[in-house]
C-alpha positions as CSV (number, residue, x, y, z in Angstrom):
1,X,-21.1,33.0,-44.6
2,X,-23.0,35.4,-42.6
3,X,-25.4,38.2,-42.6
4,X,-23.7,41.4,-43.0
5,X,-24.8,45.3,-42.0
6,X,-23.0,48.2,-42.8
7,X,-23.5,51.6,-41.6
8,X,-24.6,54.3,-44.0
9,X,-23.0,57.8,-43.7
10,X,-26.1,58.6,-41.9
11,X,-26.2,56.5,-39.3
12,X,-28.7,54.4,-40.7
13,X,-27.7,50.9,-41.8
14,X,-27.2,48.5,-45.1
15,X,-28.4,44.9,-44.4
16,X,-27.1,42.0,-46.5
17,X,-27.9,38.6,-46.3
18,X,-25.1,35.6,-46.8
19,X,-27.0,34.2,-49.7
20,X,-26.2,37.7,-51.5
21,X,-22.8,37.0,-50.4
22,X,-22.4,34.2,-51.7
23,X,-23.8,34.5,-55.0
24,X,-21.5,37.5,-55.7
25,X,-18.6,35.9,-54.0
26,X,-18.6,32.8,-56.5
27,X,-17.9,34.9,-59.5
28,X,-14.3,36.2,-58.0
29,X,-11.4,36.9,-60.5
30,X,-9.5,34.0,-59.0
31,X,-7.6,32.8,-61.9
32,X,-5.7,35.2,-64.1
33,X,-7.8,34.3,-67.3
34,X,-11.0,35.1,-65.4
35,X,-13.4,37.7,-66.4
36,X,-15.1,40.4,-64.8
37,X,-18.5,39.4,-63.9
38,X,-21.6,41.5,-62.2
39,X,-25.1,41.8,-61.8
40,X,-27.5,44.3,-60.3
41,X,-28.9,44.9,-56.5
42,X,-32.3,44.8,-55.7
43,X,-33.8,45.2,-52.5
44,X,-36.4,47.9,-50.4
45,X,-35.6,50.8,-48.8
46,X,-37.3,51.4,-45.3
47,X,-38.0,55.0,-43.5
48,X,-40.4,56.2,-40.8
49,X,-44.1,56.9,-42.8
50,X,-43.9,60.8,-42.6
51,X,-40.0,60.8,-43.1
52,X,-38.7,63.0,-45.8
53,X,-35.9,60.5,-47.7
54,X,-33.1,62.5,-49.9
55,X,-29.5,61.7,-51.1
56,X,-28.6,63.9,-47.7
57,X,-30.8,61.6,-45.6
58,X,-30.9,57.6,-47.4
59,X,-33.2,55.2,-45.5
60,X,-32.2,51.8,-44.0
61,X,-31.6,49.5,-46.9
62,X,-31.8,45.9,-47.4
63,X,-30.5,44.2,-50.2
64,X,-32.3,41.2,-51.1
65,X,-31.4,39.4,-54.1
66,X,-28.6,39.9,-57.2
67,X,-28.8,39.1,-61.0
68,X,-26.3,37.2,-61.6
69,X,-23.9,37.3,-65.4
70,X,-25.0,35.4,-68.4
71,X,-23.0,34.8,-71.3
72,X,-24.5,37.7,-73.2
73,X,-23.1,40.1,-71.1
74,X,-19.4,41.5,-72.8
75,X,-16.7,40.6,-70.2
76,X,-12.7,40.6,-70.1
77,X,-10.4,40.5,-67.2
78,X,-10.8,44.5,-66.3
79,X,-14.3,45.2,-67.9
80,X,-18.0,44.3,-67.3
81,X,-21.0,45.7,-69.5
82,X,-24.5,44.0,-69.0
83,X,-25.7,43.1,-72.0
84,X,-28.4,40.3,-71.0
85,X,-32.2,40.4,-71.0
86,X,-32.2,38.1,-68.2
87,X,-30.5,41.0,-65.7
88,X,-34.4,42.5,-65.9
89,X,-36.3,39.1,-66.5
90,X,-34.2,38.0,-63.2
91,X,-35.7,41.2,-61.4
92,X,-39.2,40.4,-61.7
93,X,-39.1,36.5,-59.8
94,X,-37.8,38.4,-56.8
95,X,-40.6,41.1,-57.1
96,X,-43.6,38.8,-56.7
97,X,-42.0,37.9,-53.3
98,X,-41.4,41.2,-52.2
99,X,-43.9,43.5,-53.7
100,X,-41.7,46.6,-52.6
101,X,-38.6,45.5,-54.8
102,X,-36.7,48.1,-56.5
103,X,-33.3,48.3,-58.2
104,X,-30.8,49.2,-55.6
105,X,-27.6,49.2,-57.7
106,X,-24.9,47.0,-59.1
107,X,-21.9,44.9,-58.2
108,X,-19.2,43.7,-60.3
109,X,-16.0,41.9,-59.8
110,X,-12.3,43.0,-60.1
111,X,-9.2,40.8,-60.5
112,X,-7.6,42.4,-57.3
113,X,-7.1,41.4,-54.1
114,X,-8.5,43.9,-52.1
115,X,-10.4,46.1,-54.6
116,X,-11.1,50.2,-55.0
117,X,-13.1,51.7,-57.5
118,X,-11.5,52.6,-61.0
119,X,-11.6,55.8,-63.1
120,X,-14.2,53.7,-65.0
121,X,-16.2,52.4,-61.9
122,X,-16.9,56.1,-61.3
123,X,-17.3,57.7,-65.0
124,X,-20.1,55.0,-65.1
125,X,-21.7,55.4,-61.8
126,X,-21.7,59.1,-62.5
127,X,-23.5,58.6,-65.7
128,X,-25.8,56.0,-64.1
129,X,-26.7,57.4,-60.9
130,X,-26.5,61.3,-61.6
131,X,-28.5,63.0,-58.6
132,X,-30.1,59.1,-57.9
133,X,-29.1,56.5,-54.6
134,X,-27.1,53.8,-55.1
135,X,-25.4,50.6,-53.5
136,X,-22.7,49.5,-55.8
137,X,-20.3,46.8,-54.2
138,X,-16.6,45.7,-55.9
139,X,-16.2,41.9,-55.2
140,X,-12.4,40.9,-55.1
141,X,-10.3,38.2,-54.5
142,X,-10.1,38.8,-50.8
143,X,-12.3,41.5,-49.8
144,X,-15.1,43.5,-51.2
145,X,-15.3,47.2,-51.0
146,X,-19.6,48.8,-50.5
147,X,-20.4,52.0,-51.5
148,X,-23.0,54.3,-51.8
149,X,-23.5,56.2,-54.3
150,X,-24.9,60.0,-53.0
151,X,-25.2,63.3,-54.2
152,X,-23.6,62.3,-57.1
153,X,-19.9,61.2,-55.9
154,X,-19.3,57.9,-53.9
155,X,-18.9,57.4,-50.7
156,X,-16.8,54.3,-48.9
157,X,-19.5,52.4,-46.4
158,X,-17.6,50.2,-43.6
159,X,-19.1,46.8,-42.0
160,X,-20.2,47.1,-38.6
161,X,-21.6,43.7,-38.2
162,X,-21.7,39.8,-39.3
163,X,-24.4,38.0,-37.8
């Protein structure tokens, strides 16, 4: 697995590391008994000292570490609520590396191959991110759609590079 960047509507780019990847990527709907599963992003934002950062004008991002599902959380095969303690206990081992760390957004799984977001993907990101930034990514059997999440409607970000 490699490194991944993706380029924000912007121009400014989304950097994601393989072992975010992979943690995401081993909690695919691969079976047709298997649940939805997610966490949240977490990761720093990075802009010129003076720059004025908006929803218009998001910084580079990097992504640096995921919560991963416990089995608090309420799952079945087309739902995921986080439910577990451990989602924000998880957040605060990453934050004494980085001292910037900030919650980014969230990622959950869908049992398709090549996944969009659902009516209920965006009622909740509406209701979680209303006039806020967000990353949310939708891991599938195959391929995993990135978003972000700007001026409150979602917008599809494409892959520009694996390294």
């Amino acid at each position: 697995m490699h490194d991944l960047m993706f380029t924000l509507p912007n121009g400014r780019y989304l950097l994601v590391p393989s072992h975010v990847i992979t943690t995401m990527q081993q909690y695919r709907q691969l079976k047709s008994t298997s649940k939805e599963q997610g966490g949240i992003l977490m990761g720093v934002m990075r802009a010129e000292r003076d720059e004025q950062v908006s929803v218009d004008n998001p910084p580079c991002i990097e992504v640096l570490s995921v919560t991963e599902p416990c089995r608090h959380d309420y799952a079945t095969n087309t739902r995921f609520v986080r439910r577990c303690e451990h989602h924000l206990a998880d957040m605060k081992n990453p934050a004494k590396t980085y001292k910037d760390l900030i919650y980014l957004g969230e990622w959950h799984t869908h049992p398709e191959d090549n996944p969009l977001p659902s009516r209920m993907d965006l009622r909740s990101w509406r209701k979680a991110f209303m006039n806020k930034l967000a990353i949310v990514v939708i891991v599938g059997r195959e391929t995993n759609w990135w978003g972000l999440w700007a001026d409150n409607k979602v917008i599809p970000i494409d892959k520009l590079h694996e390294f």
